[in-house]
C-alpha positions as CSV (number, residue, x, y, z in Angstrom):
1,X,24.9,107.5,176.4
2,X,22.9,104.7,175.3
3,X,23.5,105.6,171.3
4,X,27.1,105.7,172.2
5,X,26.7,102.1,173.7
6,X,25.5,100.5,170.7
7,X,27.8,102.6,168.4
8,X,30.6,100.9,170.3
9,X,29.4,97.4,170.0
10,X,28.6,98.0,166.5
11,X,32.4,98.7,165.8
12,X,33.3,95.9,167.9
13,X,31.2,93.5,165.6
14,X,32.3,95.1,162.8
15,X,36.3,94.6,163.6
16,X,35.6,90.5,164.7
17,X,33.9,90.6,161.3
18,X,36.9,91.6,159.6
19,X,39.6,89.7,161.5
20,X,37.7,86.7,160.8
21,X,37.4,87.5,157.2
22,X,41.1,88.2,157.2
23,X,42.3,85.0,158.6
24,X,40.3,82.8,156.1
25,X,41.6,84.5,153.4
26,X,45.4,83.6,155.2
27,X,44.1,80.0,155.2
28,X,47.6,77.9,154.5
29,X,48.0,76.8,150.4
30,X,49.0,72.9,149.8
31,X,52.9,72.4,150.0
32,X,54.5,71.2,146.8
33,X,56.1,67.8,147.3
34,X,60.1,67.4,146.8
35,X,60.1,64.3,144.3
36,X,62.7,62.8,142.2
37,X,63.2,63.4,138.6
38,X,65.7,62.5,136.2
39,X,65.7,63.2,132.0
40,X,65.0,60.7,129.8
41,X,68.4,59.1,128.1
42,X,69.5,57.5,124.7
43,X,71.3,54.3,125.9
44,X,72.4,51.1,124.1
45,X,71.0,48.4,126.3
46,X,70.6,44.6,125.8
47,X,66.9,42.8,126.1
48,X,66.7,39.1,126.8
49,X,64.2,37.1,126.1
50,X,63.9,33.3,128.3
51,X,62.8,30.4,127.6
52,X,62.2,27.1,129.9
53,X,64.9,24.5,129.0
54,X,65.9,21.1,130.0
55,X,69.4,19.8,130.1
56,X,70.8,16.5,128.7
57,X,74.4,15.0,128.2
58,X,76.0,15.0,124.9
59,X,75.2,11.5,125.2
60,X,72.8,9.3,126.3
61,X,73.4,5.5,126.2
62,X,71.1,3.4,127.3
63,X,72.7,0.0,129.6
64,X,70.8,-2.9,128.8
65,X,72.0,-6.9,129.3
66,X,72.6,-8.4,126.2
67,X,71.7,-12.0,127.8
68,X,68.6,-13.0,130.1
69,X,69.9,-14.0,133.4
70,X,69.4,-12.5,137.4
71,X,71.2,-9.7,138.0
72,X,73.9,-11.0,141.0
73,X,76.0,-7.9,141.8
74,X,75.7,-4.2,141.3
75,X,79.2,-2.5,141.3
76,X,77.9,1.4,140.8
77,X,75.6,3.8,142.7
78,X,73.6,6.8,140.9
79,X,75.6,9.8,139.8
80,X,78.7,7.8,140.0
81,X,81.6,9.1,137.5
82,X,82.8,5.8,135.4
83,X,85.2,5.2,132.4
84,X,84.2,3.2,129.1
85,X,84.4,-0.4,130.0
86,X,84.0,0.1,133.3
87,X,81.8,-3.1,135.3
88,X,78.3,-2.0,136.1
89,X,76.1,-5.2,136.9
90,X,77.2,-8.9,137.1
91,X,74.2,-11.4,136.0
92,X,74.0,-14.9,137.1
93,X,76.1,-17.2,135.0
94,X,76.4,-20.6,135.5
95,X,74.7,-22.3,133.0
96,X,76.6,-20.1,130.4
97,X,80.0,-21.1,132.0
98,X,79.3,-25.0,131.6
99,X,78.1,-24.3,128.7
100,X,81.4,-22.6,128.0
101,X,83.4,-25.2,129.1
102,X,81.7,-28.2,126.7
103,X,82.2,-25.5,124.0
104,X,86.0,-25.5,124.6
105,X,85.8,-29.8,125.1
106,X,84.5,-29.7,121.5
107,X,87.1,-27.7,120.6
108,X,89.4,-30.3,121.7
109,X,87.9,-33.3,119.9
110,X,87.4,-31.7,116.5
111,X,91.2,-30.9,116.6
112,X,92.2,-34.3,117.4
113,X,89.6,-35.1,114.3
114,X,91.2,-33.2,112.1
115,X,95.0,-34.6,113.0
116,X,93.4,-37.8,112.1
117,X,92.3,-37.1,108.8
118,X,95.3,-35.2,107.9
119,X,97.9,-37.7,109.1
120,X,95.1,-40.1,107.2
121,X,95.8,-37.6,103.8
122,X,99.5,-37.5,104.0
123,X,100.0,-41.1,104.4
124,X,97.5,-41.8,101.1
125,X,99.4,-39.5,98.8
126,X,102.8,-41.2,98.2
127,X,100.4,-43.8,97.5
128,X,98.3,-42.7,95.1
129,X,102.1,-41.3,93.7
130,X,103.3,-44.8,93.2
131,X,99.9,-46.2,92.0
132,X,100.3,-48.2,94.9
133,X,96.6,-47.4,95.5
134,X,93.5,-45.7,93.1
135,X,93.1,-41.8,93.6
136,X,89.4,-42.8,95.3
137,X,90.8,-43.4,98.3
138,X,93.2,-40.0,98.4
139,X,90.0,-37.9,97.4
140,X,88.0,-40.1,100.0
141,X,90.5,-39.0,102.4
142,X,90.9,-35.5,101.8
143,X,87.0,-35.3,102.0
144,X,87.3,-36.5,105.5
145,X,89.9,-34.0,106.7
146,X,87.4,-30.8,104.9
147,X,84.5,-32.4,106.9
148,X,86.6,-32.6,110.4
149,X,88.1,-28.9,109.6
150,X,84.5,-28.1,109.3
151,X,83.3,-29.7,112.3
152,X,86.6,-27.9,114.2
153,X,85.9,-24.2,113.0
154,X,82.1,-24.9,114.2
155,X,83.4,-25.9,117.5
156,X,85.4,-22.8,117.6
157,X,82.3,-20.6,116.9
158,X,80.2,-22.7,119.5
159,X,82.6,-21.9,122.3
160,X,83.2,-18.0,121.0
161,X,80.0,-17.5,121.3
162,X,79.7,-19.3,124.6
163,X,82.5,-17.5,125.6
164,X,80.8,-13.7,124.7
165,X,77.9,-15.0,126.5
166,X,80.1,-15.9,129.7
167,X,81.3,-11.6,128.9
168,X,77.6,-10.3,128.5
169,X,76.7,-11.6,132.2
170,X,78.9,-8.7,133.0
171,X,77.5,-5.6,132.2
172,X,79.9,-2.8,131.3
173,X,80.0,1.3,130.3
174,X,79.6,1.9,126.6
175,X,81.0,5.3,127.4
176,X,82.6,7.0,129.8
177,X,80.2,9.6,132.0
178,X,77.8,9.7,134.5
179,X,75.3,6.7,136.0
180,X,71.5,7.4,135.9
181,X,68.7,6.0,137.9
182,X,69.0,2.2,138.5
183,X,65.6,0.8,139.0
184,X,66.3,-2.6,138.8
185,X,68.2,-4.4,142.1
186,X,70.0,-7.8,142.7
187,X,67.7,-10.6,142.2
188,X,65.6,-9.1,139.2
189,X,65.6,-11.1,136.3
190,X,66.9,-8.9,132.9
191,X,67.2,-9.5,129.5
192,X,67.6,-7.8,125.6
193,X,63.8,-7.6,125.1
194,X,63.1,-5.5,128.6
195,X,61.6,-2.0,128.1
196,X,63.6,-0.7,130.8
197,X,67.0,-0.6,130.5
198,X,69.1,-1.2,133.7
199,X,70.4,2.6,134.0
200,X,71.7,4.9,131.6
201,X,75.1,6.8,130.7
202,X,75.6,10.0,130.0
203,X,78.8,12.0,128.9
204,X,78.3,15.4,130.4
205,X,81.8,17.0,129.2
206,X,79.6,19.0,127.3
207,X,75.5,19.1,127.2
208,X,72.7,20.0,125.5
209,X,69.9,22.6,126.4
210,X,66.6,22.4,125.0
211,X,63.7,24.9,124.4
212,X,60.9,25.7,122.4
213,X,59.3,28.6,120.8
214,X,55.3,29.0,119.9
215,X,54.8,29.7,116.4
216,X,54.3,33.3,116.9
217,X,57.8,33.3,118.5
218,X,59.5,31.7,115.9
219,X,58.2,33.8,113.2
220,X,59.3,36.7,114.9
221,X,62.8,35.1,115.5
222,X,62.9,34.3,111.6
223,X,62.2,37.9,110.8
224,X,64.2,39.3,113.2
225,X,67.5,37.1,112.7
226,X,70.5,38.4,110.5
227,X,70.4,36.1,107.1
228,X,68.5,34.8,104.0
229,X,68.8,30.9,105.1
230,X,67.8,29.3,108.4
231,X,71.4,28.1,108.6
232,X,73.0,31.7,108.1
233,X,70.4,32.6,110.8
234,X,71.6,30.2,113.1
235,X,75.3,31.1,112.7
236,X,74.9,34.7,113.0
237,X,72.9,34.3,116.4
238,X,74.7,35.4,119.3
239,X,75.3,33.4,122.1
240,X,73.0,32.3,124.9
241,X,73.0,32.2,129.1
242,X,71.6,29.6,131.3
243,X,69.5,31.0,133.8
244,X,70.0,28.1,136.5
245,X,67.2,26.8,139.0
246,X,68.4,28.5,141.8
247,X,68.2,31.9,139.8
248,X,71.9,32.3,139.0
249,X,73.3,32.7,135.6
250,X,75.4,29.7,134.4
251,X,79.2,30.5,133.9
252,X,79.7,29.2,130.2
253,X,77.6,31.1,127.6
254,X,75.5,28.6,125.1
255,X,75.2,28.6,121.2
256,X,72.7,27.7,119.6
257,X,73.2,24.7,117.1
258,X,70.1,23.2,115.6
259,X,66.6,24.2,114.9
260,X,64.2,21.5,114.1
261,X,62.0,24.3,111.4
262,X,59.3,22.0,112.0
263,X,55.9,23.0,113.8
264,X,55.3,20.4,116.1
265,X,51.3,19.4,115.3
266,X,51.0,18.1,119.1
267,X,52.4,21.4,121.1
268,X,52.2,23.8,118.3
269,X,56.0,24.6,119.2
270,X,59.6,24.2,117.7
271,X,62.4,23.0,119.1
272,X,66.1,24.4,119.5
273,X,69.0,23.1,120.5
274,X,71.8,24.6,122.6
275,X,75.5,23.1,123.5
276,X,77.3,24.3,126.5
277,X,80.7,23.4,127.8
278,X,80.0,21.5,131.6
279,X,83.9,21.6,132.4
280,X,83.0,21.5,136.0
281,X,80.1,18.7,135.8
282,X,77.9,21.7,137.4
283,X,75.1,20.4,134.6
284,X,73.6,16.7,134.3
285,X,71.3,14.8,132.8
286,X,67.9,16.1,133.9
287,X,68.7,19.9,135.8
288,X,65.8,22.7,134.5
289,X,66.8,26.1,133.7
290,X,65.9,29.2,131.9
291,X,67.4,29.8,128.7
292,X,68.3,33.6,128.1
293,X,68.4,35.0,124.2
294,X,70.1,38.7,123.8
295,X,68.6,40.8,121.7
296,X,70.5,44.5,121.6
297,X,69.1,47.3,121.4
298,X,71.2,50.6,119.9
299,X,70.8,54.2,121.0
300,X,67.4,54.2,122.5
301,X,65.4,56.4,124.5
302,X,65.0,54.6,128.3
303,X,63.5,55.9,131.3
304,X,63.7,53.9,135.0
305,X,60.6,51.5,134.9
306,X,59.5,53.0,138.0
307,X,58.6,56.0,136.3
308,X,56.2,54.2,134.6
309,X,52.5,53.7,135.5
310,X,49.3,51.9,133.5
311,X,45.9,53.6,133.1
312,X,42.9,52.5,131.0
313,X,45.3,49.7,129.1
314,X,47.9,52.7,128.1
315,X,51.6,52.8,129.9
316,X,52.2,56.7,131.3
317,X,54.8,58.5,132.3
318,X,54.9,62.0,134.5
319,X,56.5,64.8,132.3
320,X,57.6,67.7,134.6
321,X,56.6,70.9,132.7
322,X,57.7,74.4,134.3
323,X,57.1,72.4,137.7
324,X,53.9,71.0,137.0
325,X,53.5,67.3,136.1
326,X,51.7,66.1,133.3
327,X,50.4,62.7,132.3
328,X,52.1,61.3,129.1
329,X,50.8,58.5,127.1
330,X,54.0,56.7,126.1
331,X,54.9,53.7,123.6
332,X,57.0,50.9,124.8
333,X,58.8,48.8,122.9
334,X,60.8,46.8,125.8
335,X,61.6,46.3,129.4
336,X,64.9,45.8,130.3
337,X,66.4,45.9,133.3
338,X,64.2,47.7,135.3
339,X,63.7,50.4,132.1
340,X,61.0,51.1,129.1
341,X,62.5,51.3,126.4
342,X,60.3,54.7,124.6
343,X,59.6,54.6,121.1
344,X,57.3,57.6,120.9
345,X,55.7,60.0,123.8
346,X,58.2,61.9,125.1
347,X,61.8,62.7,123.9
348,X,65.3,63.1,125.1
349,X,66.1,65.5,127.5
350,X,62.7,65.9,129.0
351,X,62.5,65.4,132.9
352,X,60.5,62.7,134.0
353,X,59.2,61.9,137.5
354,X,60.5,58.7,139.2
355,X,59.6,58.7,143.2
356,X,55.8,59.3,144.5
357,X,54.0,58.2,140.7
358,X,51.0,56.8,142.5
359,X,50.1,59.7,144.7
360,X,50.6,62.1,141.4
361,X,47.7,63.4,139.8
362,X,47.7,65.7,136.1
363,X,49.0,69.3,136.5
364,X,49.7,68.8,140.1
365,X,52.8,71.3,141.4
366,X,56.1,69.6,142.1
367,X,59.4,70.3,143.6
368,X,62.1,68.8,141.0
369,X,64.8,66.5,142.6
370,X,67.3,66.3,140.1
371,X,68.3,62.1,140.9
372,X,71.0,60.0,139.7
373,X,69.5,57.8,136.4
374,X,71.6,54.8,137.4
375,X,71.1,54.9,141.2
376,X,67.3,54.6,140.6
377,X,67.3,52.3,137.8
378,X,69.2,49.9,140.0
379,X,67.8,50.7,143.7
380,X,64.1,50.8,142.5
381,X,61.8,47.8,141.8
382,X,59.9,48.0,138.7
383,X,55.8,49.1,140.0
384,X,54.0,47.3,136.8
């Protein structure tokens, strides 16, 4: 009875023994996780590279007084729209009016000078005619009437002169456009030899973008540009957009117009110049922006940037292979719009991973999603 005991606790053992064996080996595998995947695509696709700009009018005229005097009125305001000729500052002018007015008295007595010595010239020659009298006196005469014309066209200058004068103490638009800044206010005494000028004018029918490119840049740009000359390579450039300061792309495109071709020894830059149409005024003298050069790339291999992920210095990419990812050292050769352009690592066709890159690690399992290309490449921000 007692060897039957243990016999049965023995089994008993035995069979928790092999129920607990049994359930380790049914311990649960890891799930695979559902991510999307889409194939990598040839596209054409445009690039653009920016560069900070500064806007300025078509022209820029500097408003200073052509006189000294104290500046008595001012008939604009900043930002005002005016037409050439238009009144912008009244200076003091008393003086130049009196002064004015004696020119124009002088003016006046020369004349009545010069009737004198004529009526003095016509009333010697029938004389002189009729030997009446010697030819001295006639020339004597006539001498006289030269010296008063003289004396009258000198009066004449005196008072136009006087008279421009009287015009510069009001100071008018050389051109028709927009007022600048005006730092100086009534009472503050002007003149042509002041630094500052009293505001400035700019015609902003059209304006001017500038920007500048590093020297590395504009090698680059010289090598990559269509043509043998810097001027065919200017032509053959394709027009430009204004990326404005609020982030918004400018309606008009640019074109670019001038290069300077000269490294500039104190910023180690070069300029360029670009005209855009302002039909609206949006632009003035002044606004900042973000100039935006195309550059198009043709059937090329592109995958969403989100796909994309950076380890040890090297860009990778998830390939799916027979449901298993693999890590995929790729070359890029451009972002663009939320994209890599691939030169070399993968081809077309082959599915790569785009949702759940960071939790991924090599040869992991998946569960392909086949996603839209476009929906992610426009939903998704770019991770690096």
């Amino acid at each position: 009875m007692k060897n039957n005991t243990i016999k049965a606790l023995f089994m008993v053992l035995i069979g928790t023994a092999t129920i607990g064996c049994s359930k380790k080996e049914e311990a649960p595998q890891a799930v695979a996780p559902a991510l999307d995947v889409v194939a990598a695509t040839m596209k054409d696709v445009v690039g653009y590279t920016t560069f900070p700009a500064t806007i300025q009018g078509k022209i820029n005229n500097d408003v200073r007084a052509k006189i000294q005097g104290y500046i008595q009125e001012v008939y604009v305001h900043e930002g005002q729209v005016v037409s050439k000729g238009q009144p912008l500052f009244k200076l003091e002018a008393n003086n130049l009016t009196e002064t004015a007015s004696a020119a124009k008295s002088g003016i006046a007595v020369a004349q009545a000078n010069v009737n004198v010595a004529q009526v003095e010239v016509d009333k010697l020659i029938p004389l002189v005619q009729k030997n009446i009298i010697s030819n001295v006196q006639l020339e004597t005469a006539k001498a006289n009437l030269a010296s008063a014309k003289s004396m009258l066209a000198q009066a004449k200058a005196n008072f136009g002169s006087a008279s421009a004068n009287v015009d510069y103490s009001v100071v008018r638009a050389p051109i028709s456009g927009i007022v600048g800044q005006l730092p100086l206010k009534k009472g503050s005494l002007v003149g042509p030899a002041d630094q500052m000028a009293l505001t400035t004018i700019a015609d902003i029918s059209s304006v001017y973008a500038y920007f500048s490119m590093n020297e590395k840049e504009y090698f680059q740009f010289l090598n990559e540009a269509p043509g043998t000359s810097l001027g065919e390579k200017i032509k053959n450039l394709p027009q430009v957009e204004l990326e404005l300061a609020d982030g918004s792309i400018y309606s008009e495109k640019g074109k670019i117009e001038t290069v300077s071709g000269q490294i500039d020894a104190a910023t180690g830059t070069v300029q360029f110049r670009v005209a855009f149409s302002n039909p609206n005024k949006l632009l003035s003298n002044g606004n900042s922006g973000t100039i935006r050069l195309p550059k198009k790339y043709t059937n090329v291999l592109v995958v969403p940037e989100v796909a994309s992920y950076e380890q040890q210095g090297k860009i990778n990419v998830y390939k799916v292979v027979k449901d298993t990812v693999v890590s995929t050292v790729v070359d890029v050769t451009a972002r663009v719009d939320n994209m890599i352009i691939v030169k070399q690592g993968i081809k077309e066709g082959d599915v790569i991973v785009v949702s759940g890159v960071g939790s991924l690690k090599n040869k992991m399992a998946i569960k392909p999603k086949t996603a839209n290309f476009d929906t992610i490449v426009n939903a998704v921000k770019p991770v690096f």
